[in-house]
NUSENU-769855 format. One record per residue: chain; x, z, y of N, C-alpha, C in turn. Coordinates in steps of 0.05 Angstrom, whole numbers, m for minus. Each point is the difference from the previous one (the first is absolute). Last residue first. Layout:
BEGIN
c, n.xx, n.zz, n.yy, ca.xx, ca.zz, ca.yy, c.xx, c.zz, c.yy
A, X, Z, Y, X, Z, Y, X, Z, Y
...
//
This chain:
BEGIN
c, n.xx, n.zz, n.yy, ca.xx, ca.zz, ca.yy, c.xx, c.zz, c.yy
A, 162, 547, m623, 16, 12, 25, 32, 19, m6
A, m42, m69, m66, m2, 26, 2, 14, 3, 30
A, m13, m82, m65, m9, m6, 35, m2, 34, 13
A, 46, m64, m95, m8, 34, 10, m6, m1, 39
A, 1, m79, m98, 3, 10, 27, m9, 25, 9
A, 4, m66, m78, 5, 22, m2, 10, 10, 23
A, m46, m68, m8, 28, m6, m8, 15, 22, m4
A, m95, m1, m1, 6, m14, m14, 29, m12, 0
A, m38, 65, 72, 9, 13, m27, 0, m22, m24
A, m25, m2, 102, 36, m6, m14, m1, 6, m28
A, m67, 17, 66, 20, 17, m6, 19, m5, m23
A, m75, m60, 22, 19, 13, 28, 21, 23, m3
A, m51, m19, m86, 10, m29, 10, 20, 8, 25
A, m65, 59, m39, 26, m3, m13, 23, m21, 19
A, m92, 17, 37, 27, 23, 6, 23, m4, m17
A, m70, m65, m11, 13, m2, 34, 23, 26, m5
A, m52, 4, m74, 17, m20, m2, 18, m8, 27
A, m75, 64, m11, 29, 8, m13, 22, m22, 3
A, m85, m29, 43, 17, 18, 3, 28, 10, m9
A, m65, m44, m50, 13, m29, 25, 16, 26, 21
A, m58, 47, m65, 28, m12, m19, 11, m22, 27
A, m73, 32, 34, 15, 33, m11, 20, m14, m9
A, m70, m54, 21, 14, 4, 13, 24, 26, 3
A, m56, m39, m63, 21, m12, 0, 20, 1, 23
A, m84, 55, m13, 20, 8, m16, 22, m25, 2
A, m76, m16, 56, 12, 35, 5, 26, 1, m24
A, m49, m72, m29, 7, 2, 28, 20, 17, 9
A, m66, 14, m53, 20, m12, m16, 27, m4, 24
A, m92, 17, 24, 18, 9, m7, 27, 11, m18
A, m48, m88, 27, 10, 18, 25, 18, 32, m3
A, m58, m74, m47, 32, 5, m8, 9, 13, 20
A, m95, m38, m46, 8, 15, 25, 35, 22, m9
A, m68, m59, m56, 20, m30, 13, 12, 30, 27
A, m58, 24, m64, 34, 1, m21, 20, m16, 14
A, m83, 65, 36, 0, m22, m19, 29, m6, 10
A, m35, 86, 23, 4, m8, m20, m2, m33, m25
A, m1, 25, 108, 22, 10, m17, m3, 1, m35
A, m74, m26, 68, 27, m17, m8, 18, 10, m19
A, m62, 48, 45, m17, m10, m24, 21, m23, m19
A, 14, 49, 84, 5, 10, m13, m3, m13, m22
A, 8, m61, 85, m23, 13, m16, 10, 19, m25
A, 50, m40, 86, 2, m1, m28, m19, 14, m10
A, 14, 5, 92, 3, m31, m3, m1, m8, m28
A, m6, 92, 43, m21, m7, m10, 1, m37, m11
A, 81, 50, 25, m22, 16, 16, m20, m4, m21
A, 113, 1, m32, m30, m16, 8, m20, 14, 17
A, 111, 6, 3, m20, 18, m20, m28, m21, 6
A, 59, m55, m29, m10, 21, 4, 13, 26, 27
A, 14, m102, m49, 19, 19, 11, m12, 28, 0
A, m34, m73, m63, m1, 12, 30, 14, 13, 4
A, m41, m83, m76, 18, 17, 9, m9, 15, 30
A, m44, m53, m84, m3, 7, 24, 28, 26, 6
A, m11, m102, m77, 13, 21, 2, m19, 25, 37
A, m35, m77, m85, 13, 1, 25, 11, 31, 9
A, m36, m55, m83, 19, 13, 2, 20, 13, 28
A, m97, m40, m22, 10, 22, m26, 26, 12, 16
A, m39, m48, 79, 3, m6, m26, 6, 25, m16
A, m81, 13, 75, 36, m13, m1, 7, m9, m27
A, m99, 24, 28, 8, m24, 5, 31, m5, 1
A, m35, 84, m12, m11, m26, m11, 6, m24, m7
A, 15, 77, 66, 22, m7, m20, m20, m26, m17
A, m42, 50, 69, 14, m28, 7, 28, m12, m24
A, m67, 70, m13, m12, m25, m5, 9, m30, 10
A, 47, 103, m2, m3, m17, m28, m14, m25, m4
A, 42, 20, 102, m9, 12, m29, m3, m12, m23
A, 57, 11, 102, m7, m12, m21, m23, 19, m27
A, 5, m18, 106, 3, 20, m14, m12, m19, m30
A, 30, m12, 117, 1, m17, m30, m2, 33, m17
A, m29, 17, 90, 15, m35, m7, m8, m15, m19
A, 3, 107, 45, m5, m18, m30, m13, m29, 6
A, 42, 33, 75, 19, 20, m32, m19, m7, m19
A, m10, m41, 91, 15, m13, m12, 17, 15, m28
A, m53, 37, 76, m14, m20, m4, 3, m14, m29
A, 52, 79, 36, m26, 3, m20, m26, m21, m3
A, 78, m7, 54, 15, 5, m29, m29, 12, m12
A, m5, m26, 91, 8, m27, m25, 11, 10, m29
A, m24, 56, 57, m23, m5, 5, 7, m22, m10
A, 69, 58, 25, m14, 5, m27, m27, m14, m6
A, 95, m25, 49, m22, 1, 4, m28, 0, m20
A, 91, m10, m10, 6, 16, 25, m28, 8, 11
A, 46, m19, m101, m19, m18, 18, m3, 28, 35
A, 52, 7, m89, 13, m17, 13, m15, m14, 22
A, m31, 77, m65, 26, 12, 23, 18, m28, 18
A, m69, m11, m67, m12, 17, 20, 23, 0, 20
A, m10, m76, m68, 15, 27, m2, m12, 9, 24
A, m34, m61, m80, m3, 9, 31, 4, 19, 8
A, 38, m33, m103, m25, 12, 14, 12, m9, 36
A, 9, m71, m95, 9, 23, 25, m16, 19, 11
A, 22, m70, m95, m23, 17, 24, 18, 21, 19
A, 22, m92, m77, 17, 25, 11, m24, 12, 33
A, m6, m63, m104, m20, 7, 30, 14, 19, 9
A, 24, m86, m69, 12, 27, 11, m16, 6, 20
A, m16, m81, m44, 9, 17, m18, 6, 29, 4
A, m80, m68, 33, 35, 17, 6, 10, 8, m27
A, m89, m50, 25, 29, m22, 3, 20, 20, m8
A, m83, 30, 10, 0, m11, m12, 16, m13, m7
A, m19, 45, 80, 8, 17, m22, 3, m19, m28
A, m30, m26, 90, 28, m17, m10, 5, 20, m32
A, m80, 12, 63, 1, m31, m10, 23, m6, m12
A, m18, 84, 27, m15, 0, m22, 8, m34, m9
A, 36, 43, 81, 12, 12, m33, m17, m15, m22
A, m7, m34, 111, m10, 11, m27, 19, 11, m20
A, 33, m42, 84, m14, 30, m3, m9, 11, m15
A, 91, m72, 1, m34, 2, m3, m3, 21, 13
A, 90, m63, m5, m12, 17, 18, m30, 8, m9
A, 88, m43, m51, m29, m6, 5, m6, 27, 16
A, 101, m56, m28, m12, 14, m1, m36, 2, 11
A, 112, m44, m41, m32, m6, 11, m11, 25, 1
A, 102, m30, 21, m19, 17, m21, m31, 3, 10
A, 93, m38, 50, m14, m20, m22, m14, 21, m18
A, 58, 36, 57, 14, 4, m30, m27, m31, m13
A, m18, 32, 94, 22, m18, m8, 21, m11, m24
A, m88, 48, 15, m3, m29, 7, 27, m11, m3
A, m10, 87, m16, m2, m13, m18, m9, m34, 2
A, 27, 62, 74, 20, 6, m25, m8, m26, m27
A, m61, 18, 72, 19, m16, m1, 23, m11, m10
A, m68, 63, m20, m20, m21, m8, 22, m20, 15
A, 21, 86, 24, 5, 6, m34, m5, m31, m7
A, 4, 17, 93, 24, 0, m7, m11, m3, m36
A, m72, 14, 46, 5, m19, 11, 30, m15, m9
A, m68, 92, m46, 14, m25, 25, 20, m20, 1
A, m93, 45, m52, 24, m11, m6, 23, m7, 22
A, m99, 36, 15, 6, m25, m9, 32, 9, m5
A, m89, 49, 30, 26, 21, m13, 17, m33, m10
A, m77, m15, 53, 17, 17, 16, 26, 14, m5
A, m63, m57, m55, 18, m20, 30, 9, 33, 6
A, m28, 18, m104, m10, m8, 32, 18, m16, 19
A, 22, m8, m94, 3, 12, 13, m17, m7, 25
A, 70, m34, m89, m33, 5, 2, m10, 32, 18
A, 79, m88, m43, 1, 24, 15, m30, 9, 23
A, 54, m57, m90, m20, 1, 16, m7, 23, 12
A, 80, m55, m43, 0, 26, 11, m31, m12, 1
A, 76, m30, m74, m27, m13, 21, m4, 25, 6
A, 99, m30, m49, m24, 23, 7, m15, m11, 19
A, 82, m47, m49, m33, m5, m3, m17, 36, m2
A, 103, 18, m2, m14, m24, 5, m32, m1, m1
A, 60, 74, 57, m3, m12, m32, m12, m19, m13
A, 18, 41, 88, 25, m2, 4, 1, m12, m46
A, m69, 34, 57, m1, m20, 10, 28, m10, m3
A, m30, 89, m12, m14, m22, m27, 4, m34, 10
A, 27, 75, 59, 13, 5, m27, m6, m27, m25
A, m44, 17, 85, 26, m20, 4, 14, 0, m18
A, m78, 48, m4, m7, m29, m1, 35, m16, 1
A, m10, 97, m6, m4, m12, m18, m4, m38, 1
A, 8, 61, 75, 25, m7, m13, m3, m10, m33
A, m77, 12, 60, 24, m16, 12, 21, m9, m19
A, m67, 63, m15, m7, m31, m15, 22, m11, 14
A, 11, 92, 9, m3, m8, m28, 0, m25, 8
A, m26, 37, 82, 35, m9, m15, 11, m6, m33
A, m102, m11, 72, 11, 6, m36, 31, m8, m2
A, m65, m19, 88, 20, 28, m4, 16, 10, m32
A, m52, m85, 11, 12, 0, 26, 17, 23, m4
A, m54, m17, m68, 18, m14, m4, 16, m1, 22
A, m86, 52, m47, 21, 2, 24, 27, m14, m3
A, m77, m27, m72, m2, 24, 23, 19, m4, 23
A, 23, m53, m95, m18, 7, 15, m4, 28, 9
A, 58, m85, m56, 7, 24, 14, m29, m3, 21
A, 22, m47, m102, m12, m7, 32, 12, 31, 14
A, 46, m84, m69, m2, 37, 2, m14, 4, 30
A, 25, m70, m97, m3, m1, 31, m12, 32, 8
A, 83, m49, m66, m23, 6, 8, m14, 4, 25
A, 95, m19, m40, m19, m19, m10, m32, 10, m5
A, 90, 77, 24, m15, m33, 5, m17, m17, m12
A, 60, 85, m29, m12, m11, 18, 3, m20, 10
A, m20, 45, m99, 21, m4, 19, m15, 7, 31
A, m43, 37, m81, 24, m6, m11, 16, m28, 14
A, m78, 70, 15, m7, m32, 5, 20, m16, m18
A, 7, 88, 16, m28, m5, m10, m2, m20, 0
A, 78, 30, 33, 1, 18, m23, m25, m15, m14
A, 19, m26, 83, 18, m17, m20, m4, 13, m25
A, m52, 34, 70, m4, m39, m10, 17, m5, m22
A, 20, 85, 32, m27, 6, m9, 3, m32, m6
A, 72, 7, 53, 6, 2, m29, m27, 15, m12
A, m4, m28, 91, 11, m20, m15, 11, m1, m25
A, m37, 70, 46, m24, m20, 1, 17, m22, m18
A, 50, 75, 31, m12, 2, m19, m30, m22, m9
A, 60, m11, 67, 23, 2, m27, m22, 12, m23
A, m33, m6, 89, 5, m27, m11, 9, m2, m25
A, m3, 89, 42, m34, m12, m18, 11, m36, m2
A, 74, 38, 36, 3, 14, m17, m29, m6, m14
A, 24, m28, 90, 4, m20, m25, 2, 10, m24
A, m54, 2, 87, m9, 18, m11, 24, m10, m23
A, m9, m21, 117, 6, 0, m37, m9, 19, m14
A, m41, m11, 87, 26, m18, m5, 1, m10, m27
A, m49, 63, 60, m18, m21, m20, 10, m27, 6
A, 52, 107, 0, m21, m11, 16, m18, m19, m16
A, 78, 17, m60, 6, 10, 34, m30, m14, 17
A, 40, 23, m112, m28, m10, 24, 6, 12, 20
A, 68, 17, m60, m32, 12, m13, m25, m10, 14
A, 110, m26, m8, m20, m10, 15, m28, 13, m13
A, 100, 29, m28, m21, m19, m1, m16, 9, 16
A, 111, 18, m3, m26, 7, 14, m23, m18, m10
A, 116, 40, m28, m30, m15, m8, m21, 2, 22
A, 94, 48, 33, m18, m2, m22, m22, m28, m1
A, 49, 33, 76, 13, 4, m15, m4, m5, m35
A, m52, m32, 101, 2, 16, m22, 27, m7, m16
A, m33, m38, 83, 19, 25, 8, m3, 18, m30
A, m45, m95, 3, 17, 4, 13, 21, 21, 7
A, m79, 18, m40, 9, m15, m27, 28, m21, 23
A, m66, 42, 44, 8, 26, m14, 23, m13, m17
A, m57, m61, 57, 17, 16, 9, 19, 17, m13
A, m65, m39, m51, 25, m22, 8, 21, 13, 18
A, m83, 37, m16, 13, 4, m21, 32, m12, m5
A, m72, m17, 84, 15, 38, m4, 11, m6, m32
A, m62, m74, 27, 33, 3, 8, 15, 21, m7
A, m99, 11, 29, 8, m30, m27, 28, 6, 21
A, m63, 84, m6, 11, m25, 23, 26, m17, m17
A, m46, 76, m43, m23, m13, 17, 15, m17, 14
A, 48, 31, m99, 1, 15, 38, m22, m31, 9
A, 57, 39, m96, m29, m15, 15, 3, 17, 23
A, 79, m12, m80, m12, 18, 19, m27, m18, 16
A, 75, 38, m82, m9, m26, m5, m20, 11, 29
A, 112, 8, m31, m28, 18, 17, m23, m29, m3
A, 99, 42, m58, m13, m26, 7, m22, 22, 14
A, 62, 56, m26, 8, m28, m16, m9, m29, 16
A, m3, 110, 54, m13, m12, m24, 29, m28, 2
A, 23, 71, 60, m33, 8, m15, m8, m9, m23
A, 57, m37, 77, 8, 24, m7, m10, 17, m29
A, m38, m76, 53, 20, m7, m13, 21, 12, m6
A, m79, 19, 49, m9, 9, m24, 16, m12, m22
A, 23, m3, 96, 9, 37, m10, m10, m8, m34
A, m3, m73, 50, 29, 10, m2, m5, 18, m16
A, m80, m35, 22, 9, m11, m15, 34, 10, m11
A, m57, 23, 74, m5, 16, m20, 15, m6, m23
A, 17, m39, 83, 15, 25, 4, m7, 16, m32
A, m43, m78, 23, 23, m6, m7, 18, 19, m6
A, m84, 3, 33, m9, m14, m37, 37, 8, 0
A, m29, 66, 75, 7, m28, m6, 2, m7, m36
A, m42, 97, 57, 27, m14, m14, m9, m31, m5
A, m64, 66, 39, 9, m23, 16, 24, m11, m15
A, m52, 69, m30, 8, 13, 20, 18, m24, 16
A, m53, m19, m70, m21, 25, 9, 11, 8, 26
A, 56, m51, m67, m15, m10, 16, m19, 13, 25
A, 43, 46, m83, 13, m2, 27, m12, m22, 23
A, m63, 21, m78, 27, m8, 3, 13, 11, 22
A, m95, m4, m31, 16, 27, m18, 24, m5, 7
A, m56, m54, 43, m12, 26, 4, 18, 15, m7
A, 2, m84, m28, 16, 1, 16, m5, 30, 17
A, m23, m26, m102, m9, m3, 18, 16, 12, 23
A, 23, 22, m90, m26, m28, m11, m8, 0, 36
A, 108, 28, m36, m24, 9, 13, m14, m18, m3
A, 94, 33, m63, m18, m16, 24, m19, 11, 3
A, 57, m17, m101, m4, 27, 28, m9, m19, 22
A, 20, m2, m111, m6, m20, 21, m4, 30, 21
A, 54, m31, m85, m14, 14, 1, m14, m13, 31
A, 34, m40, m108, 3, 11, 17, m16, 21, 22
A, m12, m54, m89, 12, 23, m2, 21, 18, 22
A, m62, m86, m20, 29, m11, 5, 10, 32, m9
A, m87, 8, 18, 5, m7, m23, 18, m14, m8
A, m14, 39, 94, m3, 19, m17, 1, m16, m31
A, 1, m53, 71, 25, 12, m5, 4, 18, m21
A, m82, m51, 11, 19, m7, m10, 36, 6, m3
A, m83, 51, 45, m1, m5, m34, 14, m11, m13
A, m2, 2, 98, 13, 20, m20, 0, m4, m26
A, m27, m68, 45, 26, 1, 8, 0, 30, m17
A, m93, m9, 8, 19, m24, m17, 28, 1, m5
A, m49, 57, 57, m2, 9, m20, 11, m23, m19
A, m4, m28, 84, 11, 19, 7, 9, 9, m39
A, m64, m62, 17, 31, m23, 7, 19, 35, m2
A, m101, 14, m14, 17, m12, m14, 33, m12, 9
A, m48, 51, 64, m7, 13, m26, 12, m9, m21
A, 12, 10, 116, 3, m15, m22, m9, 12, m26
A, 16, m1, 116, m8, 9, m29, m4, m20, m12
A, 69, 4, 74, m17, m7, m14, m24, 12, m19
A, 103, 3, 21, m10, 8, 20, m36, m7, 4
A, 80, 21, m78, m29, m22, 3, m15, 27, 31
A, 86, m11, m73, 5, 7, 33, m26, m16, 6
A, 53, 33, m95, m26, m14, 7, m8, 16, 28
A, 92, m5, m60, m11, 7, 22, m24, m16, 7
A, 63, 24, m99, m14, m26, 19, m22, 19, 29
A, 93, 14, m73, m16, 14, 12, m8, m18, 20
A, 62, 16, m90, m12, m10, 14, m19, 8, 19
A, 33, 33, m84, 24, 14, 12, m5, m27, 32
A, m47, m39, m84, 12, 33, m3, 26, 6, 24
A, m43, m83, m30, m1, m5, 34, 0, 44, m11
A, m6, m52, m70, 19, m21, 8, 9, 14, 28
A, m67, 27, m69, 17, 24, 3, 20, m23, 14
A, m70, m21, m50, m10, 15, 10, 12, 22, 16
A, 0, m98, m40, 9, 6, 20, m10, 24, 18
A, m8, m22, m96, 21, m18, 2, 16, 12, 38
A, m92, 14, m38, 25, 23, m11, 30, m8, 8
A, m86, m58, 14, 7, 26, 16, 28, 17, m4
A, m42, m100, m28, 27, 24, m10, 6, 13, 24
A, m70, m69, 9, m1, 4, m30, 15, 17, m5
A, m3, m10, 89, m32, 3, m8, 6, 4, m29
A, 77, m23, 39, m5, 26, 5, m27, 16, m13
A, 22, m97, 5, 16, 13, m32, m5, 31, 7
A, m32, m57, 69, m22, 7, m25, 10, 1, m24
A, 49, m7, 89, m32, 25, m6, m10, m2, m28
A, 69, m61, 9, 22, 34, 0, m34, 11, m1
A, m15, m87, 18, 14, 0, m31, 2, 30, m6
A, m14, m21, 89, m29, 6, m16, 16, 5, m28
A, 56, m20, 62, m3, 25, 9, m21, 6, m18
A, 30, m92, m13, 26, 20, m10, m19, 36, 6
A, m35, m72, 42, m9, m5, m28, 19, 20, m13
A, 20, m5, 98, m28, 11, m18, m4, m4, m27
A, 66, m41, 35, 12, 26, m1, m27, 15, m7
A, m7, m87, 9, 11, 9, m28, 8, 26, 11
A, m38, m35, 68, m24, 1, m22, 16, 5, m27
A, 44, 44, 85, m8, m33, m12, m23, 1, m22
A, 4, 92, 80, 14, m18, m18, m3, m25, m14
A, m33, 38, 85, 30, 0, m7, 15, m5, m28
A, m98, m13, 40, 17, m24, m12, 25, 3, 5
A, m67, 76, 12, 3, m9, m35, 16, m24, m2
A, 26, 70, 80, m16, m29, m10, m2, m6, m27
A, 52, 78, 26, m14, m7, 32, m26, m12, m12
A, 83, 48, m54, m20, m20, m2, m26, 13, 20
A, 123, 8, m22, m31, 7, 6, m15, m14, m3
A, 100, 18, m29, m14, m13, 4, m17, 11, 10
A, 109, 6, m11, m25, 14, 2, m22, m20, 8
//
């Protein structure tokens, strides 16, 4: 039995193998519209959540399985003090695999220790996020047609952004990637991510401006300024529009540059965006539906023809 904690649980070929499977899914639905029939995925999101939550179903639901659980720890046994661990037993009674988010970094790992079953990592706190890695990393590869041999700025909240974390260490594991990482001093990148890559020998650029580097990227991955991670609302509404991209700062990017986001967005993306041809975000959203199915095929064994059925 496997789980996934960290997007760098699995190898970069075991990834390349996990995208290969998303995007035969993307081209032959039919193929796997019925693999995960008589399955049952537990979405345990102590958390709210809109996309990461609705994602995981959709992809069970189009595997042709079913899904049961709670969208917030309100609706749980939690409410009444039960343990990640104690929950984890009973919902390994229940379901196939559990995909789960919880506010305090670690709790998935806990679960995925006393689980009986599959457990992914839906974002624990402003740890991990490795399931938007999986999907960030197969949007590039789908649009870009690999990864590596480009350069990719990450801007806004780079201190609290568990997306950019795990994405950076993800991409730092492929050749000739240039980071420029673009950001007020207060929301900076930390200390461990810009070491990491000091020691893998990987260059990287600290700016403020967006505007002076947009020109260089190939990839503009935007963050929003998360409300719920700043303790002190008088820096979070100093520091929420920042950076806001628009059509006059597009201008100046290349033809072919790519803007990605985890989303949901505030205002960091000018509506006006969405309809030009470099904004992939939500596109996005959908690769992250098929990089899914694929996690659930995959952990549940089912390419060796494995039965993980309680």
């Amino acid at each position: 039995m496997r789980h996934l904690m960290n997007p760098l649980d699995f190898t970069v070929e075991e990834l390349e193998k996990l995208f290969d499977l998303a995007n035969d899914m993307e081209k032959n639905p039919d193929r796997y519209a019925n693999v995960c029939h008589g399955k049952k995925l537990a979405t345990c999101f102590y958390e709210p959540s809109t996309r990461t939550r609705l994602s995981f179903e959709s992809a069970m639901l189009n595997l042709g399985g079913s899904v049961l659980g709670f969208s917030s720890a309100d609706s749980s046994s939690a409410a009444k003090g039960e343990s990640v661990s104690d929950t984890i037993r009973v919902i390994s009674c229940y379901a196939d695999i559990c995909a789960m988010r919880h506010p305090k970094e670690g709790a998935p790992m806990v679960a995925a220790e006393r689980s009986k079953i599959p457990v992914i990592n839906a974002g624990d706190g402003g740890h991990q996020h490795p399931t938007q890695t999986l999907t960030d990393l197969l949007t590039i590869r789908s649009l870009k047609g690999k990864l590596g041999g480009f350069t990719i700025g990450l801007c806004g909240d780079l201190k609290f952004g568990r997306t950019v974390h795990s994405l950076i260490e993800a991409l730092a594991r492929y050749d000739d990637v240039n980071f420029i990482f673009i950001s007020p001093e207060e929301l900076k990148v930390p200390d461990y991510i810009t070491q990491m890559l000091k020691n893998k020998n990987i260059g990287y650029e600290e700016v403020i401006s967006l505007d002076e580097v947009i020109g260089r990227l190939d990839l503009l991955y935007m963050t929003r300024v998360q409300r719920e991670r700043f303790f002190n609302e008088e820096d979070y509404i100093r520091l929420k529009d920042f950076y806001i991209l628009t059509k006059e700062k597009m201008k100046a990017a290349r033809e072919d540059m790519l803007v990605l986001h985890p989303l949901p967005r505030v205002n960091e993306i000018s509506v006006e965006i969405d309809d030009d041809p470099r904004a992939a975000y939500f596109k996005q959203v959908q690769y992250g539906v098929y990089v899914r199915m694929a996690l659930i095929y995959t952990l549940l064994g089912l390419e060796q023809g494995g039965d993980k059925a309680c």
